[in-house]
C-alpha positions in Angstrom: -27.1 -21.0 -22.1 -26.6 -17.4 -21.3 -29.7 -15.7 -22.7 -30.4 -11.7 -21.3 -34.1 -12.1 -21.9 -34.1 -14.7 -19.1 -33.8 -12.0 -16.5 -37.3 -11.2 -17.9 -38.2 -14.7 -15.6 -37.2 -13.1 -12.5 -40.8 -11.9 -12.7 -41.8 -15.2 -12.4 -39.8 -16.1 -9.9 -40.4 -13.1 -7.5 -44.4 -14.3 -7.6 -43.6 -18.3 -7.0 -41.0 -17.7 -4.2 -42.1 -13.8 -3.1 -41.0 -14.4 0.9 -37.8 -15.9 -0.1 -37.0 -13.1 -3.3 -38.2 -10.1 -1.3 -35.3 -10.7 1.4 -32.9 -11.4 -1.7 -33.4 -8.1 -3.2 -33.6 -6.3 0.3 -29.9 -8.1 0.9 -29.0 -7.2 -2.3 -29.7 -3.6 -2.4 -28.3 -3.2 1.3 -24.9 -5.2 0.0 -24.5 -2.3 -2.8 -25.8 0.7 -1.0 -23.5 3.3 0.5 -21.8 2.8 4.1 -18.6 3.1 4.8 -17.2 1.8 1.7 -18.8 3.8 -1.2 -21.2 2.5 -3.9 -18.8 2.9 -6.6 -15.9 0.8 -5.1 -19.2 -1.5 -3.8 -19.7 -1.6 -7.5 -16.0 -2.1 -8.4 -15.9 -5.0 -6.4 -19.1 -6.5 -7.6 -17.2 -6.1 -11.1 -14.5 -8.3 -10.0 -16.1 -10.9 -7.9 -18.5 -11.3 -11.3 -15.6 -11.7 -13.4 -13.9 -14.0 -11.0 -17.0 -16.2 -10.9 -17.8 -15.8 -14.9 -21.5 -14.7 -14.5 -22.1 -12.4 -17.5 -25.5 -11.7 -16.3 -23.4 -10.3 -12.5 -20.7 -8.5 -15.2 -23.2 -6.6 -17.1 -25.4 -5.6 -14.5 -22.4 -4.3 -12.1 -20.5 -2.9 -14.9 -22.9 -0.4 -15.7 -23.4 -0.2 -12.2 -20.0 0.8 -11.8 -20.5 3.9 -14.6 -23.1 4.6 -13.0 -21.7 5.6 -10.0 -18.4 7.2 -11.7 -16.1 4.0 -12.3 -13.9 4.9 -15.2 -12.7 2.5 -17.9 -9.3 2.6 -16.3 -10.8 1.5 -12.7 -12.8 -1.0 -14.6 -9.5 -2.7 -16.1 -7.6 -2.6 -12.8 -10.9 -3.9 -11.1 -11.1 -6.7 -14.0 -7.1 -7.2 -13.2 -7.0 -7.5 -9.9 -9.8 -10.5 -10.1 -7.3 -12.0 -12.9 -4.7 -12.0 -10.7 -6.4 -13.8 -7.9 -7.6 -16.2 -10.4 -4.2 -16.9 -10.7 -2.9 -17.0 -7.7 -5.9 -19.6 -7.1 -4.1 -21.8 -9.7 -0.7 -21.1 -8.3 -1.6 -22.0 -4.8 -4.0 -25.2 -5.8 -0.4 -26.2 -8.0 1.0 -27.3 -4.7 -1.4 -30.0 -4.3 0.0 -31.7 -7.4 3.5 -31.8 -6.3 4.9 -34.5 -3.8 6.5 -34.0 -0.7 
């Protein structure tokens, strides 16, 4: 299922839905861009919420995203372990709903 050329169809979908895709990408760009949290840590966090929700298009793109704008391969790992670690404590917490009162 996961094919990189089909980014090449966001073309098409930016000219059969353009109202609806030009506020996407104006959201998007606003949710990355500098403020009071900068756009590498912006970046970092994109890295972990994309790992957490297993979108390897969302990995890639914020990955490089993240060198971009001077992540490291160290703050990359600890980014990529912190989202493991909530993945587990998803599982941990969600194990109480299998045991009886």
């Amino acid at each position: 299922m996961y094919n990189k050329a089909n980014l090449n169809k966001i073309e098409k979908m930016n000219k059969l839905a353009p109202e609806l895709m030009k506020a996407f990408w104006a959201f998007d760009k606003a949710a990355v861009a500098a403020g009071a949290i900068p756009v590498k840590y912006k970046e970092l966090i994109a890295v972990g919420v994309a790992l957490t929700t297993q979108c390897p298009y969302c990995i890639g793109i914020h990955t490089d995203n993240a060198r971009k704008a001077g992540a490291t391969e160290t703050e990359l790992t600890e980014a990529a372990m912190v989202a493991a670690s909530l993945r587990a404590g998803a599982a941990v917490t969600h194990a109480t709903h299998v045991l009886t009162d």
